[in-house]
N, C-alpha and C positions, 0 to 999 in steps of 0.2 A: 483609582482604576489601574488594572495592573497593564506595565508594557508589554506591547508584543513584540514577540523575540523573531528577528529577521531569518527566515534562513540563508546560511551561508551560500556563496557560488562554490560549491566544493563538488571536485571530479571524483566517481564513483569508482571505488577501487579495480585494480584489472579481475580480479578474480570471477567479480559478478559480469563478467564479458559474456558466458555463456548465458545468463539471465534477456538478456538483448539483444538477441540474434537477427531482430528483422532492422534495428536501425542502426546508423553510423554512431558506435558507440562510444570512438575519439569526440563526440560531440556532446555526448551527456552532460547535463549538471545537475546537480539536483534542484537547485534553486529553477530552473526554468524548464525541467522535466519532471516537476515532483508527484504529479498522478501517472503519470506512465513507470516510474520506479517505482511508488507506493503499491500498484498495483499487481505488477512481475513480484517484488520481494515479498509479499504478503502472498500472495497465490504460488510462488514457488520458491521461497527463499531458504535455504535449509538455516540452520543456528546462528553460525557467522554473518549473514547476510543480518538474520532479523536484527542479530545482535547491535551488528552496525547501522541497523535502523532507528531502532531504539536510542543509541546514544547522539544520533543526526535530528531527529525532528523528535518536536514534542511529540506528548501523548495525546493530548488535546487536537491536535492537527491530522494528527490517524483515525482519529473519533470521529471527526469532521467527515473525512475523505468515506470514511465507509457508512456514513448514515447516508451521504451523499450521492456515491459514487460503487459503490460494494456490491448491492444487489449486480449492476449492470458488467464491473470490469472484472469481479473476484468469481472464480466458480462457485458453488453451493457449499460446499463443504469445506474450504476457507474461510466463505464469507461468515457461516456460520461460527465456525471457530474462534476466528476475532471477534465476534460478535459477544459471544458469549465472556472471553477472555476479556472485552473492554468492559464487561456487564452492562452491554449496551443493546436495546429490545429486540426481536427476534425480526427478522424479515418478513417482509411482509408479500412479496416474489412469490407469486403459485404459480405453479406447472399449469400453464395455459393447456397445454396436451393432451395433460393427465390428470385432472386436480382430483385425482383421488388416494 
């Protein structure tokens, strides 16, 4: 069975400061805010951010959080993106409003 790999307690670079504008972002970690990061840098992160996302948490663990979590915290057009970039099935979220 393979191990699983712990996320580190590591502080989120200052750059991504403007990514977190509504909380105390001296307080971040990623180990213990990892869906509120995953969600900001995936829905707005430009290169750098994904980049240093990518090299922080598995892939497996991003799969996770957006079969999970995506439809509801990613906008449509994100969600979809990663979605299709993890080759991971399509959402399944209709426009209650508009389903047409």
């Amino acid at each position: 069975m393979a191990k699983k790999r712990k996320i580190k307690e590591t502080k989120l670079p200052k750059e991504f400061k403007p990514y977190f504008w509504d909380v105390d972002f001296d307080r971040l970690s990623l180990k213990k805010n990892i869906t509120l990061v995953l969600g900001r840098l995936l829905n707005f992160g430009q290169v750098p951010a994904i980049s240093w996302l990518f090299k922080n948490i598995r892939t497996d663990r991003i799969k996770k959080y957006l079969l999970a979590l995506g439809d509801r915290q990613l906008d449509k057009r994100s969600n979809n993106f990663w979605r299709i970039y993890f080759g991971l099935p399509p959402s399944k979220k209709t426009n209650r409003l508009w389903p047409y």
